[in-house]
C-alpha positions in Angstrom: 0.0 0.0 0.0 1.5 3.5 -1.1 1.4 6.3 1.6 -0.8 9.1 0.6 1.2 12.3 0.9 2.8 15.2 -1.0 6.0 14.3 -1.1 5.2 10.7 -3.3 2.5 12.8 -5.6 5.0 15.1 -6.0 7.4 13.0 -7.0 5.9 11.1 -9.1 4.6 13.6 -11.1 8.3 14.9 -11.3 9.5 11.4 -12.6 6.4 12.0 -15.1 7.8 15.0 -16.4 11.8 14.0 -16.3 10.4 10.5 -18.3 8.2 12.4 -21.0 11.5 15.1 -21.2 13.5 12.5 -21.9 11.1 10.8 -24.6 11.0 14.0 -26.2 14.5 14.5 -26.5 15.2 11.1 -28.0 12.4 12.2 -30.4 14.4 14.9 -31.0 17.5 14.1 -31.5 15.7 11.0 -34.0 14.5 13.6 -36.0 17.8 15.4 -35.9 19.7 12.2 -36.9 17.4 11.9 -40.0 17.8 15.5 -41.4 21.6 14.5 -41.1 20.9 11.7 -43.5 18.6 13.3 -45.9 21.4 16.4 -45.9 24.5 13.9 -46.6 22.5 11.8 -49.0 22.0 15.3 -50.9 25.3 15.9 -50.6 26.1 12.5 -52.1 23.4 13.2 -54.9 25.0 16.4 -56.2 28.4 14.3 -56.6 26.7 11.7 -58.7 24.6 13.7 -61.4 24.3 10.9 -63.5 22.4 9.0 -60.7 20.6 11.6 -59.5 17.3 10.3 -60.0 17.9 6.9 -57.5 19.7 8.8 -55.9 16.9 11.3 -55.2 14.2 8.5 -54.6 16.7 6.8 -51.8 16.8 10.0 -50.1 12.8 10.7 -50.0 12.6 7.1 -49.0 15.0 7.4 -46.4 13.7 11.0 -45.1 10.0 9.1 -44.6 11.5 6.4 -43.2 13.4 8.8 -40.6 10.1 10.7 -39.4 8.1 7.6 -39.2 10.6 6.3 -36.9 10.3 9.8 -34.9 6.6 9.7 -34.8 6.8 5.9 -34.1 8.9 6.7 -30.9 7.0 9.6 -29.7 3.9 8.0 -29.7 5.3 5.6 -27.3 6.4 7.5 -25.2 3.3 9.6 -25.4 1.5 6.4 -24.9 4.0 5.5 -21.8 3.7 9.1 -19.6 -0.1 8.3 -20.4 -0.1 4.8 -18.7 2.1 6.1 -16.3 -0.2 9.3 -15.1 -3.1 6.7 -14.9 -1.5 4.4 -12.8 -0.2 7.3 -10.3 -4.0 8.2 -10.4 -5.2 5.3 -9.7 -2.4 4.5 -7.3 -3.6 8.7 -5.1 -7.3 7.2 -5.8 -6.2 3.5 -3.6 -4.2 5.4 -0.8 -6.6 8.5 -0.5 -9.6 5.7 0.0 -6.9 3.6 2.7 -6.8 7.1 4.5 -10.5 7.7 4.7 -10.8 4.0 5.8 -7.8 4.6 8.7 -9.7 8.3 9.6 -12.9 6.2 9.9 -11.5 3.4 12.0 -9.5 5.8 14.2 -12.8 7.8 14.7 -14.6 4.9 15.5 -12.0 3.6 18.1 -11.9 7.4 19.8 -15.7 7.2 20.2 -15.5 3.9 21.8 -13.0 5.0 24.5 -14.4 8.1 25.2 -18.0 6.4 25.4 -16.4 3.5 27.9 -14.4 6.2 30.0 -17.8 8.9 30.3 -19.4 5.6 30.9 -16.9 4.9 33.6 -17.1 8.5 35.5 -20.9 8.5 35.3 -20.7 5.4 37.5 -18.5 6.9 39.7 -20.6 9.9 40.2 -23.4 7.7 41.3 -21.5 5.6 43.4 -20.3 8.9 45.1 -23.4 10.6 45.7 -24.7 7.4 47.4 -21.7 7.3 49.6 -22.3 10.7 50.0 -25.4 11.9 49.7 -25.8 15.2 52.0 -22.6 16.8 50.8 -23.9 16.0 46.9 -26.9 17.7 47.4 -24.9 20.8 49.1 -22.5 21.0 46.4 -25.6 20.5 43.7 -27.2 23.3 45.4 -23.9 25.9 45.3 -23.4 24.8 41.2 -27.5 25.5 41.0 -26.9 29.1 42.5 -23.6 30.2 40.5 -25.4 29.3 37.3 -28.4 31.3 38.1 -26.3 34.2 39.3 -24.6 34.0 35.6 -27.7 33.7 33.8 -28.9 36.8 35.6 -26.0 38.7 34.5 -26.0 38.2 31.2 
């Protein structure tokens, strides 16, 4: 199970962006490569005029084999950062639901200890007063008068 925080959305999102950076470069540099052929094959086709027209035909065929390559590769990698970003969604989606699920049972544990322990002192309360009962009913009878004092002030 993947901890929900920040930090790991953070970073993967980072690893995203160095990953589709780097595709993109590689695309690049493919494309690059490719004008460097087509430019030298030129080159070579202005040495041999008498060949010129096979010459010329290698070249086209060699330029469109060049960017198909470069649009072959980046629609990998455009494919890859796009199985990659769902993944990391799904991946927020599975620890932000483990979170609610941990809030919820932590909640529910709280309210049971708090309901045993109120539980608890409201038992002791009783248990005093019956000990106890003339100085309860004094003590009663002092928070009664405070509190309508207080409600008279305000």
């Amino acid at each position: 199970m993947a901890d929900f925080n920040k930090g790991n959305v953070k970073s993967g999102f980072d690893n995203a962006a160095d990953r589709a950076k780097t595709g993109i470069d590689n695309a690049a540099a493919g494309a690059k490569n490719a004008t460097d052929r087509v430019a030298g094959a030129a080159g070579n086709m202005g040495g041999n005029s008498g060949n010129a027209g096979g010459t010329a035909h290698g070249v086209m065929d060699t330029a469109r084999d060049a960017v198909h390559a470069v649009g072959d590769r980046v629609s990998d990698v455009a494919g890859q950062v796009q199985d990659k970003a769902k993944e990391w969604g799904g991946d927020a989606y599975d620890a932000a639901k483990h979170a609610g699920q941990r809030v919820e049972r932590w909640a529910g544990d709280a309210y049971d200890v708090a309901k045993d322990n109120l539980g608890d002192f409201g038992q002791e309360v009783t248990n005093l007063v019956r000990k106890h009962p003339l100085p309860a009913v004094l003590i009663g009878f002092g928070v009664g008068l405070l509190l309508g004092r207080a409600a008279r002030m305000v």
